[in-house]
PDB file of N, CA, C and O in Angstrom:
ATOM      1  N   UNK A   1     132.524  45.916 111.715  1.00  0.00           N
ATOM      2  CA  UNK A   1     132.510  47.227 112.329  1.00  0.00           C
ATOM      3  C   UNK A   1     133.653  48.049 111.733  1.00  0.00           C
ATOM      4  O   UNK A   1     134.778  47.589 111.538  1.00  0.00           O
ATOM      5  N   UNK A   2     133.250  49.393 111.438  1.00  0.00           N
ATOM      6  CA  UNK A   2     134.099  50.182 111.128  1.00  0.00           C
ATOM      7  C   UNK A   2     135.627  50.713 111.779  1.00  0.00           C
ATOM      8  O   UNK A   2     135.462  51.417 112.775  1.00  0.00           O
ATOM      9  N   UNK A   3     137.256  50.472 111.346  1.00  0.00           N
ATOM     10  CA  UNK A   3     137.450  51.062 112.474  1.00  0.00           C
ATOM     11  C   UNK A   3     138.115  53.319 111.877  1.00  0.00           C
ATOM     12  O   UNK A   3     138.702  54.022 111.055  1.00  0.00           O
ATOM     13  N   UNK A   4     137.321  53.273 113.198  1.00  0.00           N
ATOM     14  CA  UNK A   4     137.735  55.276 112.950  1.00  0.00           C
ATOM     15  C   UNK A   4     138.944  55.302 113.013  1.00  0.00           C
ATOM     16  O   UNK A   4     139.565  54.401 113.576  1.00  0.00           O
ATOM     17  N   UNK A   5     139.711  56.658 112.273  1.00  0.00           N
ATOM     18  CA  UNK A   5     140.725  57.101 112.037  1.00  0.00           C
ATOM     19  C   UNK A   5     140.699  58.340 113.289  1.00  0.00           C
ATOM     20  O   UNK A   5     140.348  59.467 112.939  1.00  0.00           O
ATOM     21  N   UNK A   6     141.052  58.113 114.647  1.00  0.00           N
ATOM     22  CA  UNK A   6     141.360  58.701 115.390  1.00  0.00           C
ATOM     23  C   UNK A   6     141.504  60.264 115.607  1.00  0.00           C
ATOM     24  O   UNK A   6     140.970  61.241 116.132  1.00  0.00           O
ATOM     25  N   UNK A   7     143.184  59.610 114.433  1.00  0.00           N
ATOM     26  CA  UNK A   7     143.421  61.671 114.261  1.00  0.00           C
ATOM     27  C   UNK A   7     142.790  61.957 113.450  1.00  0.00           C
ATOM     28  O   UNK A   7     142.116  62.803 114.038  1.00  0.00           O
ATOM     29  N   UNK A   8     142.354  61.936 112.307  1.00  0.00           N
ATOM     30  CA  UNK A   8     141.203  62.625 111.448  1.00  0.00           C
ATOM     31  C   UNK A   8     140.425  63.420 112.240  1.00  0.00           C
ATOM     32  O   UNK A   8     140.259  64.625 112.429  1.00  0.00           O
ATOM     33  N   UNK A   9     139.809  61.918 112.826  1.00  0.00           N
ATOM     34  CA  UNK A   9     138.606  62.742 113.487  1.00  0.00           C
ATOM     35  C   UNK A   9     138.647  63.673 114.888  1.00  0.00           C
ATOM     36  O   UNK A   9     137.713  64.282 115.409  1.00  0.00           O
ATOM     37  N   UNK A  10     139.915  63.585 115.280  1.00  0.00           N
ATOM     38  CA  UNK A  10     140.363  64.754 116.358  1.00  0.00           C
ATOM     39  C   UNK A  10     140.585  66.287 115.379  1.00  0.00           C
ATOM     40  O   UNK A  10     140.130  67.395 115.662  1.00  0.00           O
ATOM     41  N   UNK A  11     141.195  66.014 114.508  1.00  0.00           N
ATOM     42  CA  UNK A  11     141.103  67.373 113.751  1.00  0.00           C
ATOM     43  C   UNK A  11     140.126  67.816 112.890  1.00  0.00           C
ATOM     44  O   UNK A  11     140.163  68.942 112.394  1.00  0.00           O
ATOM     45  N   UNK A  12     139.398  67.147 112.710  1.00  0.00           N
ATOM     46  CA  UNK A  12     138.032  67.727 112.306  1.00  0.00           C
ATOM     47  C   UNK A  12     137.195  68.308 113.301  1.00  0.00           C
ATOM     48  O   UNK A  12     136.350  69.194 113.172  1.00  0.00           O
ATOM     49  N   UNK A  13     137.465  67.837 114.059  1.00  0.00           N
ATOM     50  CA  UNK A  13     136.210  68.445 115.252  1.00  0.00           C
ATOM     51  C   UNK A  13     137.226  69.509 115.638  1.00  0.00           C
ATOM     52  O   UNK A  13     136.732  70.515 116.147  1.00  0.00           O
ATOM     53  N   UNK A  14     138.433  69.488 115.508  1.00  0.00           N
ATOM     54  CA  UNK A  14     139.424  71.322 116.504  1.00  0.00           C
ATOM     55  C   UNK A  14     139.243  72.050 115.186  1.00  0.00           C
ATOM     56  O   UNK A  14     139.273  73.274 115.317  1.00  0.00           O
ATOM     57  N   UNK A  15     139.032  71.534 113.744  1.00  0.00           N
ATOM     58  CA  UNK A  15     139.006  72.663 112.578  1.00  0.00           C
ATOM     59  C   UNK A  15     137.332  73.311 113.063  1.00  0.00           C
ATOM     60  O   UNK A  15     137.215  74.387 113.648  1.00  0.00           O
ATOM     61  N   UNK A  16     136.483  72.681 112.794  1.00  0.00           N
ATOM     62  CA  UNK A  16     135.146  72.450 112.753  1.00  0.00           C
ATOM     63  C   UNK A  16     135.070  73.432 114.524  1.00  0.00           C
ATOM     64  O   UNK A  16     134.448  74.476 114.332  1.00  0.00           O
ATOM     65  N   UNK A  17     135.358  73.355 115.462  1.00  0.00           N
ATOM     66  CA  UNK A  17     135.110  74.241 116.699  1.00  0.00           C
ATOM     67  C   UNK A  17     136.032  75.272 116.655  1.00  0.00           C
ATOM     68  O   UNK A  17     135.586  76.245 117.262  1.00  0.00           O
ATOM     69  N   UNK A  18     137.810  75.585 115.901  1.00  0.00           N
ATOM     70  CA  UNK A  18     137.605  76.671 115.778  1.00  0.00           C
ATOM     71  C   UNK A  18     137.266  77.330 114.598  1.00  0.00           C
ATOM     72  O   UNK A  18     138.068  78.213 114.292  1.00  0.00           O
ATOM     73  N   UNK A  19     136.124  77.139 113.679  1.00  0.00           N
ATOM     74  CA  UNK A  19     135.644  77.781 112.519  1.00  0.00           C
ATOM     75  C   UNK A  19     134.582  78.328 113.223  1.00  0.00           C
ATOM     76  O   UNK A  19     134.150  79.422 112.859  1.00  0.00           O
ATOM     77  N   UNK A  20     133.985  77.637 114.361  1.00  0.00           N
ATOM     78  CA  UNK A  20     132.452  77.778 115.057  1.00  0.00           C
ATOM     79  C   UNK A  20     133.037  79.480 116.093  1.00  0.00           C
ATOM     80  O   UNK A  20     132.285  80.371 116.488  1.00  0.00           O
ATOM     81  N   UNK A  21     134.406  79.408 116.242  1.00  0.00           N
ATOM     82  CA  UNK A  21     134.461  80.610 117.283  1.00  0.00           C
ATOM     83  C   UNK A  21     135.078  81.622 116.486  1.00  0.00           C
ATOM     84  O   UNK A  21     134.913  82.779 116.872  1.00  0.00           O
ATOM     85  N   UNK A  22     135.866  81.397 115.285  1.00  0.00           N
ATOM     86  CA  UNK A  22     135.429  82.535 114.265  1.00  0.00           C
ATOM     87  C   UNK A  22     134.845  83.016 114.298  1.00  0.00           C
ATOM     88  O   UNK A  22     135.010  84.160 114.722  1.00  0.00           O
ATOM     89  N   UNK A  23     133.829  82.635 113.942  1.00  0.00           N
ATOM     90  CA  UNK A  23     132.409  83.196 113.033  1.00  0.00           C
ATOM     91  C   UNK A  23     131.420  83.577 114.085  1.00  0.00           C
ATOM     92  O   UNK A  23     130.527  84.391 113.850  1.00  0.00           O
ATOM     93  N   UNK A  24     131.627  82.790 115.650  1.00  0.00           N
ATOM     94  CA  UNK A  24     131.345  84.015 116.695  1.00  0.00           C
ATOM     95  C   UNK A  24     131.791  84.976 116.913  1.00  0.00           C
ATOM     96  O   UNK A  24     131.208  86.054 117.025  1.00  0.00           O
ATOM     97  N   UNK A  25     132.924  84.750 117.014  1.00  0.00           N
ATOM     98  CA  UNK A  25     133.887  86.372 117.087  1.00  0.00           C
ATOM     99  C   UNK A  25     133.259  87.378 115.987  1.00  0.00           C
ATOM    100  O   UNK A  25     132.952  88.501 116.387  1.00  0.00           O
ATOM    101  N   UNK A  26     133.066  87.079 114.742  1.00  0.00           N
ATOM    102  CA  UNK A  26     132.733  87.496 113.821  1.00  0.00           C
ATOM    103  C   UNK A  26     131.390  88.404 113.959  1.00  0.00           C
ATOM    104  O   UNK A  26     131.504  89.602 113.698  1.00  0.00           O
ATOM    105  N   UNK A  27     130.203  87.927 114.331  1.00  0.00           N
ATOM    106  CA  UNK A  27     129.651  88.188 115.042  1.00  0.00           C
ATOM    107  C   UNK A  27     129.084  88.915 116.291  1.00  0.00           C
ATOM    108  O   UNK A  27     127.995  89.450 116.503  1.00  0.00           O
ATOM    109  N   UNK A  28     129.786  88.810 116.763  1.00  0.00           N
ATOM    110  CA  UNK A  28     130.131  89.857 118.156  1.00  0.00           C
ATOM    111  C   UNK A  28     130.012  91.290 118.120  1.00  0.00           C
ATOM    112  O   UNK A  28     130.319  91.896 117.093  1.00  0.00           O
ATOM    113  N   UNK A  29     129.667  91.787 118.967  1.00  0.00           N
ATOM    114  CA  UNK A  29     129.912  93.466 119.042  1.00  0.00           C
ATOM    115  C   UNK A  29     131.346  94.034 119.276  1.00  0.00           C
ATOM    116  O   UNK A  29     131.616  94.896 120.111  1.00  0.00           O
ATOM    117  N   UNK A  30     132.110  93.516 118.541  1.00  0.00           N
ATOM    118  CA  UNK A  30     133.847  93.607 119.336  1.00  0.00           C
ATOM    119  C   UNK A  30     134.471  94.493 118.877  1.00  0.00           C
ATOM    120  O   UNK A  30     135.574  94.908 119.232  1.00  0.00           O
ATOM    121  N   UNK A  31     133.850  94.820 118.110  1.00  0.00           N
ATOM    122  CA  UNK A  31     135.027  95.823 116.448  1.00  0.00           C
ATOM    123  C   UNK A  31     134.733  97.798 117.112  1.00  0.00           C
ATOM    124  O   UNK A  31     135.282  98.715 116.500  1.00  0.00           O
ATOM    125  N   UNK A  32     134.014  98.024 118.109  1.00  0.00           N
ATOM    126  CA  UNK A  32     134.309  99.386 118.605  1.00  0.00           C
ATOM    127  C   UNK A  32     132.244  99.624 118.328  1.00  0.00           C
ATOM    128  O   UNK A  32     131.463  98.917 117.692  1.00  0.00           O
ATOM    129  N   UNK A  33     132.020 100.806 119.070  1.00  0.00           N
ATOM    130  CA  UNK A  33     130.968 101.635 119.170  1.00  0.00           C
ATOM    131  C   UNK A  33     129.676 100.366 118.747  1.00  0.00           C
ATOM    132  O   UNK A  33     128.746 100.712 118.018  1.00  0.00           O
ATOM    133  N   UNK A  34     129.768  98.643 119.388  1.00  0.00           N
ATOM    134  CA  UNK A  34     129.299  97.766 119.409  1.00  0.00           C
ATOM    135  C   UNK A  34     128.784  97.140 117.949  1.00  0.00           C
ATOM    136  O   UNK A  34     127.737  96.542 117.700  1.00  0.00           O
ATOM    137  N   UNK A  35     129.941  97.508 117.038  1.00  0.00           N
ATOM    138  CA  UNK A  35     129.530  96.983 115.525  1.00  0.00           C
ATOM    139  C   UNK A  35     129.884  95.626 115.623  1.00  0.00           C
ATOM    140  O   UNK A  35     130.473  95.186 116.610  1.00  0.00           O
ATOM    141  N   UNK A  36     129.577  94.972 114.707  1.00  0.00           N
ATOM    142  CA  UNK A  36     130.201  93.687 114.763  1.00  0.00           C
ATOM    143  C   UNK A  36     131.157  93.380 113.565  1.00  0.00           C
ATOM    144  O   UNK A  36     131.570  94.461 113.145  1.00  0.00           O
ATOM    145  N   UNK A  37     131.688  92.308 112.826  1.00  0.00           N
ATOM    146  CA  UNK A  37     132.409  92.091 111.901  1.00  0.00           C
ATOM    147  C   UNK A  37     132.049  92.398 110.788  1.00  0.00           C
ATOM    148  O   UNK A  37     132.689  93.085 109.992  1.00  0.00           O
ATOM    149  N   UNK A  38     131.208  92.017 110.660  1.00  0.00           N
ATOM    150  CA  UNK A  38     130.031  92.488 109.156  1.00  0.00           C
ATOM    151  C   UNK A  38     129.514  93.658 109.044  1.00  0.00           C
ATOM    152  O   UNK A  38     129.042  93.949 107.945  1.00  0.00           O
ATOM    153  N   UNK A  39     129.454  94.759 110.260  1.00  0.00           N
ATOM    154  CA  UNK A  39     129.487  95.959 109.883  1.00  0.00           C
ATOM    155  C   UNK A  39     130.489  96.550 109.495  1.00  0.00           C
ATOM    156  O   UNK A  39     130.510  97.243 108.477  1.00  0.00           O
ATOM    157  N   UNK A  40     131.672  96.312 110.423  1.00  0.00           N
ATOM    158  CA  UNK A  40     132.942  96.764 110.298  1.00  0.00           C
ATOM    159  C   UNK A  40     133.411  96.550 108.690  1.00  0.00           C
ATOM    160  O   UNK A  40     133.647  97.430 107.862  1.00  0.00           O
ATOM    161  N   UNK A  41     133.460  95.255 108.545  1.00  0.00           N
ATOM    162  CA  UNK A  41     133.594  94.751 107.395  1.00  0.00           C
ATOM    163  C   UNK A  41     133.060  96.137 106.064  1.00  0.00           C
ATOM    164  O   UNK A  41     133.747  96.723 105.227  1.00  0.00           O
ATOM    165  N   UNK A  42     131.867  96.223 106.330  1.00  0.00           N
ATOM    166  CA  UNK A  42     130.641  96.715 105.421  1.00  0.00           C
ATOM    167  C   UNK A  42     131.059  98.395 104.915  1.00  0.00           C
ATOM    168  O   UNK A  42     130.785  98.973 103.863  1.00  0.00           O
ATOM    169  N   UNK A  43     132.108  99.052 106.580  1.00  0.00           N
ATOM    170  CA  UNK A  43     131.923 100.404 106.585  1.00  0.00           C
ATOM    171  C   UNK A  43     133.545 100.458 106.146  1.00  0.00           C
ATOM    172  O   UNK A  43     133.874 101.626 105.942  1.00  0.00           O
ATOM    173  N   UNK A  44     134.467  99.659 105.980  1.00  0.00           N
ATOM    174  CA  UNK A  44     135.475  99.501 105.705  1.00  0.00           C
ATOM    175  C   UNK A  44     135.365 100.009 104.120  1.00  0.00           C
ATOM    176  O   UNK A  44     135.466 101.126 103.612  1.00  0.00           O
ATOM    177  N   UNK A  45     135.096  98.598 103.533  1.00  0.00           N
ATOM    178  CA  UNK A  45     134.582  98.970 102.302  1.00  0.00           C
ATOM    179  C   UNK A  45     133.638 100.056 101.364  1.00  0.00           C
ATOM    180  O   UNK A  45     133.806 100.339 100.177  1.00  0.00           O
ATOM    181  N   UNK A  46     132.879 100.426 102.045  1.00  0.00           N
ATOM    182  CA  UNK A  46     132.376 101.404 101.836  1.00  0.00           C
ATOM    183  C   UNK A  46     133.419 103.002 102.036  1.00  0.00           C
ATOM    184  O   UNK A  46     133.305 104.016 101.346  1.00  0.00           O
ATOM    185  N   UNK A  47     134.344 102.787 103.129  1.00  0.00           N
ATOM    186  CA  UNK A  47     135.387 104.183 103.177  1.00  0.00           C
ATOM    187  C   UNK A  47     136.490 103.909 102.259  1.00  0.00           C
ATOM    188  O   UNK A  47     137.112 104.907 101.896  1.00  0.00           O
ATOM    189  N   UNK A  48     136.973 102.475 101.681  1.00  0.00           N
ATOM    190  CA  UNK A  48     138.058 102.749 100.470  1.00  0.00           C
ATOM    191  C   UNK A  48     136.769 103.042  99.179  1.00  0.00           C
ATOM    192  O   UNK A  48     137.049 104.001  98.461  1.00  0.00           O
ATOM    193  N   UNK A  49     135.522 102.373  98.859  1.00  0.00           N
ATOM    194  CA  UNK A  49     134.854 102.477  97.235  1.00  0.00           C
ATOM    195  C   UNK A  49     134.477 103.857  97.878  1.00  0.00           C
ATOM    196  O   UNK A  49     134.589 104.379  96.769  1.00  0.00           O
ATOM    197  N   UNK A  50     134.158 104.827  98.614  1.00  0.00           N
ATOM    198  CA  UNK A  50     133.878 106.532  98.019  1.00  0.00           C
ATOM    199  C   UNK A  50     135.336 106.802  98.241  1.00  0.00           C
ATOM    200  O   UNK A  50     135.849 106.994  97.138  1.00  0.00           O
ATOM    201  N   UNK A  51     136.346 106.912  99.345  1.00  0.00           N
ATOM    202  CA  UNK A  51     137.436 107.742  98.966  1.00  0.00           C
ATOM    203  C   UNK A  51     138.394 107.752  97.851  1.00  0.00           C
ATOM    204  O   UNK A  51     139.182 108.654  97.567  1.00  0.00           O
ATOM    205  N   UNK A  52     138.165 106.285  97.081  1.00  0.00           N
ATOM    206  CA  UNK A  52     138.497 106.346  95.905  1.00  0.00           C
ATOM    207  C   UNK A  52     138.346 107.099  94.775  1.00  0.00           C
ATOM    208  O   UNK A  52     139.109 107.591  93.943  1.00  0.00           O
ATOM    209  N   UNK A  53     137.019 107.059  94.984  1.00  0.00           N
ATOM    210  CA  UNK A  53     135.995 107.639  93.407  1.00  0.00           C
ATOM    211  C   UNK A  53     135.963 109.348  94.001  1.00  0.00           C
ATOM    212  O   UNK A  53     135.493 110.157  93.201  1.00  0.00           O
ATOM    213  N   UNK A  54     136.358 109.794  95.116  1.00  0.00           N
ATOM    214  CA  UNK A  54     135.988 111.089  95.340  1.00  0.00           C
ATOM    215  C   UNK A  54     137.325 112.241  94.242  1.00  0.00           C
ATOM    216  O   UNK A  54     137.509 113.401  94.609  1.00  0.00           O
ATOM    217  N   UNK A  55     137.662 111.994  93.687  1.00  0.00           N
ATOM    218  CA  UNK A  55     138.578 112.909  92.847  1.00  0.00           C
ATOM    219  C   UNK A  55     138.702 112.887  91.918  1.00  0.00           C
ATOM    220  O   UNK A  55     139.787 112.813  91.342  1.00  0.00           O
ATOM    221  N   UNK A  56     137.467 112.952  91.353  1.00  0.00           N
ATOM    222  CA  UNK A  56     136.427 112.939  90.214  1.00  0.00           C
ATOM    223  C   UNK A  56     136.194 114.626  89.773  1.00  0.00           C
ATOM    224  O   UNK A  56     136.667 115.185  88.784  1.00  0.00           O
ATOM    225  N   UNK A  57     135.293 115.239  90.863  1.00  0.00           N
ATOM    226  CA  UNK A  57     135.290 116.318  90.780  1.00  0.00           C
ATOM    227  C   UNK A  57     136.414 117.310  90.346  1.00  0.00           C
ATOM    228  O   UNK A  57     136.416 118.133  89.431  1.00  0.00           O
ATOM    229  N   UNK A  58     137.525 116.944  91.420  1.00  0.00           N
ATOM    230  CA  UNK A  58     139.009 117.599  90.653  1.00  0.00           C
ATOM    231  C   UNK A  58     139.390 117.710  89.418  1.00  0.00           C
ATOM    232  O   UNK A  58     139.611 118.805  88.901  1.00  0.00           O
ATOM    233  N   UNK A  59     139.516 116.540  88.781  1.00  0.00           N
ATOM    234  CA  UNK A  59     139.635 116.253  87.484  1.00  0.00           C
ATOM    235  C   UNK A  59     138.642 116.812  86.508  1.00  0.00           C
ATOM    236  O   UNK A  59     138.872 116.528  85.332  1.00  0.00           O
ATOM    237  N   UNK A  60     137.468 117.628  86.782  1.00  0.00           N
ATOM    238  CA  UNK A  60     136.150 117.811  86.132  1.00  0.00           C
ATOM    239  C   UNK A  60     136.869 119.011  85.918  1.00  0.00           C
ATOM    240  O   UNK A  60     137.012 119.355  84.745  1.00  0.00           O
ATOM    241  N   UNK A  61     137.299 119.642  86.716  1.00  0.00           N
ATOM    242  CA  UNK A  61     138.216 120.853  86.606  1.00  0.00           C
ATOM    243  C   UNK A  61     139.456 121.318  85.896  1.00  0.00           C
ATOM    244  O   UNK A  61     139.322 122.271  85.128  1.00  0.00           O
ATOM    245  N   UNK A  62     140.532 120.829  86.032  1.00  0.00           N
ATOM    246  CA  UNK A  62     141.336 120.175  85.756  1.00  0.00           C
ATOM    247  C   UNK A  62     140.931 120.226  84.168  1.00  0.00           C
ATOM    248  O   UNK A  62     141.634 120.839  83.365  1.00  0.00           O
ATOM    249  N   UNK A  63     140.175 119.786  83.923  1.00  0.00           N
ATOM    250  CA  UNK A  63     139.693 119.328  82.310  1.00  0.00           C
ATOM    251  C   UNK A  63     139.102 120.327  81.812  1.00  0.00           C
ATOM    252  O   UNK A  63     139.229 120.492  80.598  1.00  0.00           O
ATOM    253  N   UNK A  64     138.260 121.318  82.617  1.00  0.00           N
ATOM    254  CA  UNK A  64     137.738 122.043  81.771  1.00  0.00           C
ATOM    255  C   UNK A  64     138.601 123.106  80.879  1.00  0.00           C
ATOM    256  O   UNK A  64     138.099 123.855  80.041  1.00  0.00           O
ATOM    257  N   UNK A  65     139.926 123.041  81.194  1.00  0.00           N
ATOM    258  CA  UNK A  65     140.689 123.957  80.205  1.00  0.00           C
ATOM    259  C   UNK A  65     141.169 123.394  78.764  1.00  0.00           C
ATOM    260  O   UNK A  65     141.979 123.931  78.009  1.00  0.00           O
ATOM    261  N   UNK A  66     140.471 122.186  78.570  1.00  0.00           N
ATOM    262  CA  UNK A  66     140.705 121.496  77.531  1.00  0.00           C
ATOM    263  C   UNK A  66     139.517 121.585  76.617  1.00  0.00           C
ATOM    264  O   UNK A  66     139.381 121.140  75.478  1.00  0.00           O
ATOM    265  N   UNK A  67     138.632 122.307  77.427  1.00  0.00           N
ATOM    266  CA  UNK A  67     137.481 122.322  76.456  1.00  0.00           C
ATOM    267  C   UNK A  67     137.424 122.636  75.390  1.00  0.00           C
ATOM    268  O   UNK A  67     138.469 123.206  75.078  1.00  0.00           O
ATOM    269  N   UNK A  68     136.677 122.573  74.532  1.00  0.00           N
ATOM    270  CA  UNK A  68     136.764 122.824  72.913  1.00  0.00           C
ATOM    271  C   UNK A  68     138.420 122.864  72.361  1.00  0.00           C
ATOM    272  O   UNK A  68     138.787 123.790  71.639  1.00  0.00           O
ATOM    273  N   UNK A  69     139.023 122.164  72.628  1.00  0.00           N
ATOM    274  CA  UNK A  69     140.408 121.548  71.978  1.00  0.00           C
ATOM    275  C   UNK A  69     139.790 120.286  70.959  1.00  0.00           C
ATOM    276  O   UNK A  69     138.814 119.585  71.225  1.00  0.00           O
ATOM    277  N   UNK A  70     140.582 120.214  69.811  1.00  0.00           N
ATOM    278  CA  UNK A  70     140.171 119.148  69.437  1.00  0.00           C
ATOM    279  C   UNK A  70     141.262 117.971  69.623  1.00  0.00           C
ATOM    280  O   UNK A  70     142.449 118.293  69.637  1.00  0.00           O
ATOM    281  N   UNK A  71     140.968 116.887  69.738  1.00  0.00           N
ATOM    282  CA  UNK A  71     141.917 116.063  69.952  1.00  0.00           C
ATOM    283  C   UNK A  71     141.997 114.944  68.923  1.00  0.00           C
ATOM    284  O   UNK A  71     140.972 114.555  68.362  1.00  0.00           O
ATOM    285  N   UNK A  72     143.488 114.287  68.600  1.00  0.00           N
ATOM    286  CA  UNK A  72     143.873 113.828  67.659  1.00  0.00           C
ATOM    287  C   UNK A  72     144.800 112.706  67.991  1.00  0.00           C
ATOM    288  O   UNK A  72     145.938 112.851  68.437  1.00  0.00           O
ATOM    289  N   UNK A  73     144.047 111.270  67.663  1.00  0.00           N
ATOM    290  CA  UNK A  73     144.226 110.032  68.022  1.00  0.00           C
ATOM    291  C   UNK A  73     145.206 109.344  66.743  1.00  0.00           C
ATOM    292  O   UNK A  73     145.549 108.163  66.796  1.00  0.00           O
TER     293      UNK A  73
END
């Protein structure tokens, strides 16, 4: 008969139950106006990749006084 390693297996099962209430939490409607983590997550990212890229246009401007300059590398 095998014998078990006690604490191992006490901390596998407290890693293993709290990974299980993570990923409920995660889950959950908790994050405001009943989103859950993965929306939150989703709209997060989505408000730094456009407010990043939004000053683009500026620069379109910005540049156009360079137009027909020639430039020399």
């Amino acid at each position: 008969m095998a014998k078990t390693n006690k604490k191992s297996l006490f901390m596998g099962i407290l890693l293993a139950v709290s990974f299980f209430g993570v990923l409920g939490l995660i889950f959950s409607p908790i994050f405001g106006e009943g989103r859950n983590g993965l929306t939150y997550a989703d709209d997060m990212f989505n408000t730094l990749s456009k407010g990043s890229s939004y000053f683009i246009p500026e620069l379109q401007k910005n540049a156009e006084k360079f137009n027909g300059q020639a430039l020399s590398v």
